[in-house]
C-alpha positions as CSV (number, residue, x, y, z in Angstrom):
1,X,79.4,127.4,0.0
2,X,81.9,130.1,0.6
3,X,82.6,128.9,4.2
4,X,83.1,125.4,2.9
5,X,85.5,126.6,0.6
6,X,87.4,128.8,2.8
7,X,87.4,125.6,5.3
8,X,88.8,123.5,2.1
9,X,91.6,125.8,1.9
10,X,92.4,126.2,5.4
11,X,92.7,121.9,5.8
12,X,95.1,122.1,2.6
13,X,97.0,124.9,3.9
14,X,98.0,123.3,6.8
15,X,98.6,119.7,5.2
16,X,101.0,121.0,3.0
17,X,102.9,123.1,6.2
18,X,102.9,120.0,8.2
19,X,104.3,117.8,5.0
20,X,106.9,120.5,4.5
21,X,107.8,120.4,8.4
22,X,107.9,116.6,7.6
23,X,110.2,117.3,4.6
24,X,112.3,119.5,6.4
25,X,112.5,117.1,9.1
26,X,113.7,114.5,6.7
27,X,116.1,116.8,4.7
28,X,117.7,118.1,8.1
29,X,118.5,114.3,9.4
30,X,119.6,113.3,5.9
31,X,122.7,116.5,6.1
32,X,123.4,115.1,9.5
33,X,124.1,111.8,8.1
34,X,126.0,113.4,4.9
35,X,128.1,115.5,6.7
36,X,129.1,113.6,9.6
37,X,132.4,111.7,9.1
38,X,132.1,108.4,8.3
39,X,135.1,107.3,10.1
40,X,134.7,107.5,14.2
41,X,136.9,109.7,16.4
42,X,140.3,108.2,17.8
43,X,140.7,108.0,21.7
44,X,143.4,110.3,21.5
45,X,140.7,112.9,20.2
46,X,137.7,112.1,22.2
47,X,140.0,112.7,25.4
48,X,141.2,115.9,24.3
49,X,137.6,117.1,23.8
50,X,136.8,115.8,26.9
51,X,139.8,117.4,28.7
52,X,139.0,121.0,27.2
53,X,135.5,120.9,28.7
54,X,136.9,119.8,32.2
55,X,139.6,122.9,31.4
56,X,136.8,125.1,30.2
57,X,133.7,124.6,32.3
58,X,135.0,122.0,35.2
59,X,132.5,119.6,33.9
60,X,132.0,117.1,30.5
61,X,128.4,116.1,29.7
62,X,127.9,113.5,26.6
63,X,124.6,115.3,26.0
64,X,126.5,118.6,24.8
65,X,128.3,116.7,22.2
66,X,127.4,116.2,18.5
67,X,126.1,112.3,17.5
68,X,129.0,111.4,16.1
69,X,130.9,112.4,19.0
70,X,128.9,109.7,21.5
71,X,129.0,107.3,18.1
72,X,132.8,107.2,18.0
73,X,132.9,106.6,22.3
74,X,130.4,103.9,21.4
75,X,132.8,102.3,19.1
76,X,135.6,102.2,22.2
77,X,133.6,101.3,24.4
78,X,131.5,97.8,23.4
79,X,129.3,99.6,21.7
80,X,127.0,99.5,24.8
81,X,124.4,102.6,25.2
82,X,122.9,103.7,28.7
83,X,119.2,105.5,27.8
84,X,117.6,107.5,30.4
85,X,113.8,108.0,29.0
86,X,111.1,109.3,30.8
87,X,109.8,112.2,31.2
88,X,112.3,115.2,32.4
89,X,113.8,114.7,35.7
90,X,111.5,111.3,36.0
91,X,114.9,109.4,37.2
92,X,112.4,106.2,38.8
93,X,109.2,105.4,38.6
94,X,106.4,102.1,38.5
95,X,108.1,100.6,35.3
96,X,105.8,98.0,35.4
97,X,102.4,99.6,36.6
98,X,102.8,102.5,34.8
99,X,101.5,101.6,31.0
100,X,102.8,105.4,29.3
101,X,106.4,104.7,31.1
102,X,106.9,101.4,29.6
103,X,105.1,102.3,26.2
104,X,108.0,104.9,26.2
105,X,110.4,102.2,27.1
106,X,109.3,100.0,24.4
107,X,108.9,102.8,21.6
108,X,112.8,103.6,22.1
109,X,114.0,100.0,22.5
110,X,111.9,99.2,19.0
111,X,113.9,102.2,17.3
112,X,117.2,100.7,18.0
113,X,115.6,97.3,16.5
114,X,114.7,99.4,13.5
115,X,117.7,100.7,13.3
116,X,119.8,98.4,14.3
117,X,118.3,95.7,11.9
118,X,118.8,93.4,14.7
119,X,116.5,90.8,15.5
120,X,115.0,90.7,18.9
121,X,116.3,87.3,20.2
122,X,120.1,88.7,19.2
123,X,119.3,91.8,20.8
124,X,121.9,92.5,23.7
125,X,119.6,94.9,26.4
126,X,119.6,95.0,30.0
127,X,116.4,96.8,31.6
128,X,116.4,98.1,35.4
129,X,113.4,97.3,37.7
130,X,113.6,100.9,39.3
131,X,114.9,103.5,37.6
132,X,114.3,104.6,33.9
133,X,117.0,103.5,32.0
134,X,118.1,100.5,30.0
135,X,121.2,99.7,28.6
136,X,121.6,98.2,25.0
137,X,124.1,97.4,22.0
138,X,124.0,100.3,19.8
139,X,126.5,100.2,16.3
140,X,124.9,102.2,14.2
141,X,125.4,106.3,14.3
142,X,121.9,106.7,12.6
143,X,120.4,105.1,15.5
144,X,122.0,107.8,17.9
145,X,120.5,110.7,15.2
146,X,117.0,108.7,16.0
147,X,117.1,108.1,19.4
148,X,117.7,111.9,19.8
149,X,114.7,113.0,18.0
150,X,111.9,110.8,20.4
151,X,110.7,113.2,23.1
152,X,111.4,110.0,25.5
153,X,114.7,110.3,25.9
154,X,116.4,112.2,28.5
155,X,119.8,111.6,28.1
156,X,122.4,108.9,26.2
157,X,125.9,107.7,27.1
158,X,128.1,105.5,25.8
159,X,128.7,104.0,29.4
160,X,131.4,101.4,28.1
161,X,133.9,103.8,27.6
162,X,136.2,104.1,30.1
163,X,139.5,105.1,28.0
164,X,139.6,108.3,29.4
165,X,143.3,108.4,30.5
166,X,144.1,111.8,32.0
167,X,141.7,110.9,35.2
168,X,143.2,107.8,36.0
169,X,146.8,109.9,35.6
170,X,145.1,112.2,38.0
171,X,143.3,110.3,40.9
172,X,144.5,107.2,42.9
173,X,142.6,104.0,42.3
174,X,142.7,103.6,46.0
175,X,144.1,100.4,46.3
176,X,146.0,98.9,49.1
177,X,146.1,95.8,50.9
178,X,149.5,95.6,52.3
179,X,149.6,96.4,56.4
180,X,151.7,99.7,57.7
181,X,153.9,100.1,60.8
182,X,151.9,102.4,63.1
183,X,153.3,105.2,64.9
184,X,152.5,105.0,68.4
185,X,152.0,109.3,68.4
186,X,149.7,108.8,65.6
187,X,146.4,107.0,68.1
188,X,145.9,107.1,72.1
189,X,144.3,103.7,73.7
190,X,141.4,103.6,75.4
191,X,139.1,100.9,77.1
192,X,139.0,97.8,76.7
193,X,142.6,97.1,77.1
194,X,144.5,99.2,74.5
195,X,142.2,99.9,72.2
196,X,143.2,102.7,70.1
197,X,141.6,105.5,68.8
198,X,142.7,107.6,65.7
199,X,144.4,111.1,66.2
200,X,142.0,112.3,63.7
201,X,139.2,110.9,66.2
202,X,140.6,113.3,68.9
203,X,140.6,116.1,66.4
204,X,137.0,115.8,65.7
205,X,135.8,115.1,69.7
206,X,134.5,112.1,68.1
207,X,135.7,109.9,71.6
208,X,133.6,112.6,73.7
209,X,130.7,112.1,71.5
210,X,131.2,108.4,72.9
211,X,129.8,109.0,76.3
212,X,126.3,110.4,74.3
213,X,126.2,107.5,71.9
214,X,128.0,104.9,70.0
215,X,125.8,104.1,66.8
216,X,123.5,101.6,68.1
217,X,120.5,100.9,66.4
218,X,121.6,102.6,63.4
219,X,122.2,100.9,59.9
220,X,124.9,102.4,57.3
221,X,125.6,101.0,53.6
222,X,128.9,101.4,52.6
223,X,129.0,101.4,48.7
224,X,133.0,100.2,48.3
225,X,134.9,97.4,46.8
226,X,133.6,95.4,49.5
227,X,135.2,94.3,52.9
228,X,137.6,91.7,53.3
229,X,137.0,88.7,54.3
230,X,140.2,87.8,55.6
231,X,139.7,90.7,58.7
232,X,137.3,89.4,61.4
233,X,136.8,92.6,63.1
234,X,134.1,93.3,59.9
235,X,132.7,89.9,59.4
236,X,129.3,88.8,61.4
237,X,131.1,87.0,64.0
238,X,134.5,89.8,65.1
239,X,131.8,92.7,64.6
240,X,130.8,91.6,68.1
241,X,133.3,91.4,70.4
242,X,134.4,94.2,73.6
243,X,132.1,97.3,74.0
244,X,130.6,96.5,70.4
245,X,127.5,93.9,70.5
246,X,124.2,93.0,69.6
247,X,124.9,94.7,66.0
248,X,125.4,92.7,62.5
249,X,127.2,93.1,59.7
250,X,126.0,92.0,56.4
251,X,127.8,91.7,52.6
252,X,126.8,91.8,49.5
253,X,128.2,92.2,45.6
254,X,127.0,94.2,42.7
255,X,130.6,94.4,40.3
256,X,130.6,92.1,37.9
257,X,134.6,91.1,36.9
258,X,134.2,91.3,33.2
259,X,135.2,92.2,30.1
260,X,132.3,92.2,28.3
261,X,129.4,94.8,29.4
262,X,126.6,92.0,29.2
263,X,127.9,89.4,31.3
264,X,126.6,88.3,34.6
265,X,129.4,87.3,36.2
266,X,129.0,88.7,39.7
267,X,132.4,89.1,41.5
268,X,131.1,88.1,44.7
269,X,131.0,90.3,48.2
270,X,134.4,90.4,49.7
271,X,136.9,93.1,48.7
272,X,139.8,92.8,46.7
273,X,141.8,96.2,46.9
274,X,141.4,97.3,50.3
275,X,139.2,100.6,50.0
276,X,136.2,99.3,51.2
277,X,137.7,97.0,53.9
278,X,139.4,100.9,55.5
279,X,136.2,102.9,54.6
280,X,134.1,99.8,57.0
281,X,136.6,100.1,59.9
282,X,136.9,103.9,60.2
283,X,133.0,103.8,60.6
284,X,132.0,100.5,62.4
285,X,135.5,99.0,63.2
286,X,134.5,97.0,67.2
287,X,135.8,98.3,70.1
288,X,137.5,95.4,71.6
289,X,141.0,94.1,73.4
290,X,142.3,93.3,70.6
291,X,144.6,96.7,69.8
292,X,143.0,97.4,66.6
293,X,141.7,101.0,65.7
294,X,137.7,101.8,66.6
295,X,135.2,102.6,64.3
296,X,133.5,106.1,65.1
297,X,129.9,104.3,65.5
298,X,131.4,101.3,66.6
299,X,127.9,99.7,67.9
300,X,126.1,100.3,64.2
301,X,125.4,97.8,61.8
302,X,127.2,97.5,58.8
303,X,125.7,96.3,55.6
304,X,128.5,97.1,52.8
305,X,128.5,96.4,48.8
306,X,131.0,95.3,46.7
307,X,129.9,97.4,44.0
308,X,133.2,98.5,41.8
309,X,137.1,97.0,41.4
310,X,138.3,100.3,43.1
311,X,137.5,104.0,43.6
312,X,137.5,105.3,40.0
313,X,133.9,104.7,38.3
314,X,135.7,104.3,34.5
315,X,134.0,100.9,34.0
316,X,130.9,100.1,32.3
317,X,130.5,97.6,35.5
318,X,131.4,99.5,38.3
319,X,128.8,102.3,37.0
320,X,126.3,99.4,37.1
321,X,127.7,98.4,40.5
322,X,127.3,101.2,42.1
323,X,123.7,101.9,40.7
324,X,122.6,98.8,41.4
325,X,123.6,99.2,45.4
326,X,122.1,102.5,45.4
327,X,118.6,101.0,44.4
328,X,118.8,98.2,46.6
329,X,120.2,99.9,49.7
330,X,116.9,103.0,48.7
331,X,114.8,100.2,49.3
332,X,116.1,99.2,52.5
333,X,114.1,100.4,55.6
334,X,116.6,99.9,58.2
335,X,119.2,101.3,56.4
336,X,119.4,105.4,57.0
337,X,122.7,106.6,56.0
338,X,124.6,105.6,52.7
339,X,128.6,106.8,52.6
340,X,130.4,106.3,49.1
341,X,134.0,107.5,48.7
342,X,134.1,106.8,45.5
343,X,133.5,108.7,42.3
344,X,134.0,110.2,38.9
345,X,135.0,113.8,37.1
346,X,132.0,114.6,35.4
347,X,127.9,112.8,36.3
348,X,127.3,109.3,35.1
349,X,123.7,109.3,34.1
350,X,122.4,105.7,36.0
351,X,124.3,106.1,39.0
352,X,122.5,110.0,39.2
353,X,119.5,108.5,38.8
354,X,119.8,105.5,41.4
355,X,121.3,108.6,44.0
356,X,117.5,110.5,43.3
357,X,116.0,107.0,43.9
358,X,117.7,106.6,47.4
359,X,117.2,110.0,48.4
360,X,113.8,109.9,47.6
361,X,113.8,107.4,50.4
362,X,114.6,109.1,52.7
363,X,118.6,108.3,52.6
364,X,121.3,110.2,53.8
365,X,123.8,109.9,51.3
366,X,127.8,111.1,52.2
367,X,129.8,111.1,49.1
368,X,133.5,112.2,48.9
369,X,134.4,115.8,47.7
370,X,137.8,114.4,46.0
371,X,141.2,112.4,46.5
372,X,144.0,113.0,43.9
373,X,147.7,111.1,44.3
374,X,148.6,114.3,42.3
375,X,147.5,117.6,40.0
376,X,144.4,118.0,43.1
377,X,144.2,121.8,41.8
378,X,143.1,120.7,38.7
379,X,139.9,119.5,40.0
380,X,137.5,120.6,42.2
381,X,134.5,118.5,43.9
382,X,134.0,115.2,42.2
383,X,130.9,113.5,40.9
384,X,128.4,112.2,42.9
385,X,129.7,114.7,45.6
386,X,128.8,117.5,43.2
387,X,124.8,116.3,43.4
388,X,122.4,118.7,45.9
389,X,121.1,115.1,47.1
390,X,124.4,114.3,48.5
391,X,126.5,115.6,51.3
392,X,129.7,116.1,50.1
393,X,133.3,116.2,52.3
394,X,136.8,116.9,52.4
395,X,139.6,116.6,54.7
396,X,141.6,119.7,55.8
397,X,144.7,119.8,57.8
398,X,144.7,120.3,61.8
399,X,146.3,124.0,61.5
400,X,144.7,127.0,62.9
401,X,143.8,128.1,59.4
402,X,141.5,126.1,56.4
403,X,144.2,124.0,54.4
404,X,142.7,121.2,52.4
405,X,144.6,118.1,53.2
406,X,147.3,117.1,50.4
407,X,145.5,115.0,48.1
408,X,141.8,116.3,49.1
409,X,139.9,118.8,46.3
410,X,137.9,121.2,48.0
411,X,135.1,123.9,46.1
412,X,131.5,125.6,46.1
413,X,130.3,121.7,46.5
414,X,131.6,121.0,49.6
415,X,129.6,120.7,53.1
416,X,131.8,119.4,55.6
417,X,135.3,119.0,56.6
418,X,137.3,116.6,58.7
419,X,140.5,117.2,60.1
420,X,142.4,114.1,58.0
421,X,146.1,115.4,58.1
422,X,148.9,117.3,60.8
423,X,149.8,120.7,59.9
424,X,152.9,120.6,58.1
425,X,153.0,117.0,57.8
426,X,153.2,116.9,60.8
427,X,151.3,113.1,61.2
428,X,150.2,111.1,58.1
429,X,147.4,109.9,57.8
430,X,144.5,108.3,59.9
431,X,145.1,104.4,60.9
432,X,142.4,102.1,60.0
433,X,142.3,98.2,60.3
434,X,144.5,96.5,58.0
435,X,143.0,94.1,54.8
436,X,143.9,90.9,57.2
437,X,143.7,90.0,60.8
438,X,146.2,91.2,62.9
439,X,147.2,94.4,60.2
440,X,146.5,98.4,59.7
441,X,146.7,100.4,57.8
442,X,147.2,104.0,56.8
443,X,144.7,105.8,54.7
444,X,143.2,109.3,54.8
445,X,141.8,112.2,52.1
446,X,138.6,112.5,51.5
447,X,137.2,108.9,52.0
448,X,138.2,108.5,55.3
449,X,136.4,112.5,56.6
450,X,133.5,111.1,54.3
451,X,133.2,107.7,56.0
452,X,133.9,109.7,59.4
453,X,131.3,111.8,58.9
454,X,128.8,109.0,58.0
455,X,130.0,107.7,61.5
456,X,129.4,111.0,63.1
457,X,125.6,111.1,61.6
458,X,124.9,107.5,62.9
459,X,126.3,109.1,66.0
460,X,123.3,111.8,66.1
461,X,120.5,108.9,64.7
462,X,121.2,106.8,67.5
463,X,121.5,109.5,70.2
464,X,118.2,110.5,68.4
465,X,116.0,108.1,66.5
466,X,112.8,109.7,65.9
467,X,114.7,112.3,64.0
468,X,114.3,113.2,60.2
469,X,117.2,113.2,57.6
470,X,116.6,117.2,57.9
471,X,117.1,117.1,61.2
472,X,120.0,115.0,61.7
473,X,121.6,117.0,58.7
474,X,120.6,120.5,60.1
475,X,122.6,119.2,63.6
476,X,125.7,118.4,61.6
477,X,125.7,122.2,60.2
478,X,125.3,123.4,63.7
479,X,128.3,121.6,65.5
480,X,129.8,122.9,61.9
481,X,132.9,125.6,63.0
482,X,131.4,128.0,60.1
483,X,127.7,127.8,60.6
484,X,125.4,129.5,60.1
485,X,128.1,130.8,57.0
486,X,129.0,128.4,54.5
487,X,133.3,128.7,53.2
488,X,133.2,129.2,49.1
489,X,135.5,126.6,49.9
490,X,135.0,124.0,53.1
491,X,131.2,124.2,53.1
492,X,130.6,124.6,57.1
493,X,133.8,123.5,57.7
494,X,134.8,120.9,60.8
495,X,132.3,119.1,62.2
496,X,132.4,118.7,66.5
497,X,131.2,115.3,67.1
498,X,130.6,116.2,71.1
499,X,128.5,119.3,70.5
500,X,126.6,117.0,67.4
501,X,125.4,114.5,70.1
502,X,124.9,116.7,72.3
């Protein structure tokens, strides 16, 4: 009898700690909702928050800020919600096959219902077939409070807001279709019949490299604005032409050109603004008669995205774009290398995942370090440069010391350099093919050494096809001018192309 009693006492014990716990639970989101302002924060005032972090820390995460904080960005920004769940660090997995993952997916998605008071059919959501994350319409701020309770979720942003003012003040959009007059000092020609190579090429011993390899058999996805369709030399049929053959080239669009976060109005494949189209020919640009500048692997296949408007991922669908591309280029066999010169201040949370997903595929993903018009010391390595599954460059000038190139950012992040820009000015930058047939182009920073470097690596994969990522990688840091050292600065600094093929 006494044992039973003691046992009686012990059961109502700990019912009345875990009502309390329950209590306190209740009490604690109830002061949240009290004392959080009922009005949401201007743009004005989210910026500046966001600003001091970058000033601060040289980073912004929405996951360090208060609910009200990622409640008011909702309210400028569609109201539309990106939700990682999962477990932590589970950035993919078999959505479908796996019955906890979606029973996790499903218990957050009701919440918002619940919350929301929104009926299912009215319910605005858009669910990815790879990684874990949705996207959905989120209003309330008592839903944010919620959603931040359930053990599921690993991180929320308010991925429609894109108001953020003081980056696009900062860094170039990128855009540029208009042709250049070319310098004849700024390229040499070369065979067949004035073709013409780059002085950067020269700089790097990437037409040395040429007698070792020239890319073929090798895939690379360009993640861009796209490539023109109005330049032949990057479309299936002018891809082949001269010393470049038996290679393809293949185009494809993930941006949707809206202004409304749920549409599904796809923008199509060809490029618009003139990035992509230079990023394609400094990598895959044909080696032909036509006196056009050659790509560094000018016999590797091209299969390039149209994935965001320009380089600056500040839109709901351009974050999407880029994601999307990511996941569909990871699940691509023939594809090895990805290059993106493109990017962000601080980590977007679906595009982090989708980079995880094509790593974990055995990608090799080149990412730029960083290209500012202006204000470049304000800024060090860039988002997705900054992540240890990407290889992240810079360009530097052609002195005979380590001088980031004008508008290139430089830091702890970055691997690789690539001379990009003469000493003293002394020769601007690189000249690619032009937006339309018959044009080029200058452009330079650090999307041109990133999409170089991508070259280079296709380089080393085709001179060497049974090799690894590892091993490909690990070859780049040894025709590196710093290696076995890594600069606090330049990573392992210029790459050699010759002594990388070699």
């Amino acid at each position: 009898m006494k044992k039973m009693y003691t046992l009686l006492v012990l059961l109502l014990a700990i019912t009345i700690v875990s009502c309390s716990k329950d209590t306190n639970l209740e009490t604690e989101t109830e002061a949240e909702l009290v004392q959080t302002p009922e009005n949401p924060l201007t743009v004005d005032q989210i910026n500046q928050r966001i600003s001091e972090s970058i000033r601060n820390t040289g980073d912004f995460d929405w996951n360090n800020e208060d609910a009200h904080f990622l409640w008011s960005a909702l309210t400028h920004g569609q109201y539309v919600l990106t939700v990682g769940y999962g477990n932590e660090g589970q950035s993919f997995g078999d959505i479908k096959g796996d019955k906890e993952l979606l029973n996790k997916k499903e218990s957050l998605i009701t919440t918002i219902l619940i919350e929301e008071e929104v009926d299912k059919d009215d319910f605005k959501l858009k669910e990815d077939a790879v990684l874990t994350v949705f996207d959905a319409e989120v209003t309330q701020l008592k839903t944010i409070i919620a959603l931040r309770e359930s053990e599921y979720v690993r991180y929320l942003e308010p991925n429609g807001y894109n108001q953020y003012t003081e980056v696009q003040e900062k860094s170039s959009s990128g855009c540029d279709t208009s042709g250049d007059s070319i310098n004849s000092s700024h390229y040499t020609t070369i065979a067949p019949n004035n073709a013409q190579v780059s002085w950067h090429f020269d700089a790097n011993n990437i037409p040395q490299a040429w007698n070792q390899s020239t890319g073929s058999g090798i895939t690379i996805g360009l993640i861009d604005t796209g490539v023109s369709k109005t330049q032949s030399l990057l479309n299936p049929v002018g891809i082949n032409d001269g010393y470049s053959s038996g290679r393809s080239v293949e185009k494809y669009g993930t941006f949707i050109d809206s202004n409304w976060w749920w549409s599904s109005n796809y923008d199509g494949e060809h490029d618009k603004c003139g990035h992509g189209t230079a990023m394609g020919s400094t990598m895959a640009s044909p080696r032909n008669d036509n006196g056009m500048p050659v790509g560094v692997a000018y016999n590797a296949n091209l299969v390039a995205y149209r994935a965001t408007e320009d380089v600056l991922l500040n839109d709901y669908h351009e974050r999407k774009g880029v994601s999307d591309a990511l996941t569909q280029l990871g699940n691509r066999s023939d594809v090895k290398i990805i290059s993106m010169s493109i990017g962000y201040l601080w980590s977007i949370g679906n595009i982090k995942d989708a980079v995880k997903y094509a790593y974990s595929q055995g990608k090799l993903i080149f990412a730029a370090g960083g290209t500012s018009t202006s204000f470049t010391n304000g800024y060090g390595v860039i988002f997705p440069a900054t992540m240890s599954e990407t290889v992240a460059v810079t360009g530097v000038t052609d002195g005979s010391s380590y001088e980031r190139c004008d508008v290139c950012h430089s830091g702890s992040k970055i691997d690789f350099t690539i001379i990009m820009e003469g000493d003293n000015d002394t020769s601007k930058a690189p000249p690619v093919l032009g937006f339309d047939d018959g044009e080029r182009r200058y452009t330079g920073g650090s999307s041109v050494a990133t999409a170089t470097t991508a070259g280079i690596a296709a380089l080393i994969w085709s001179k060497y096809p049974s090799w690894s990522r590892t091993q490909i990688l690990n070859r780049l840091k040894q025709s590196a001018e710093f290696y076995p050292n890594k600069n606090s600065s330049f990573g392992y600094g210029n790459i050699d192309a010759l002594q990388a093929v070699q």
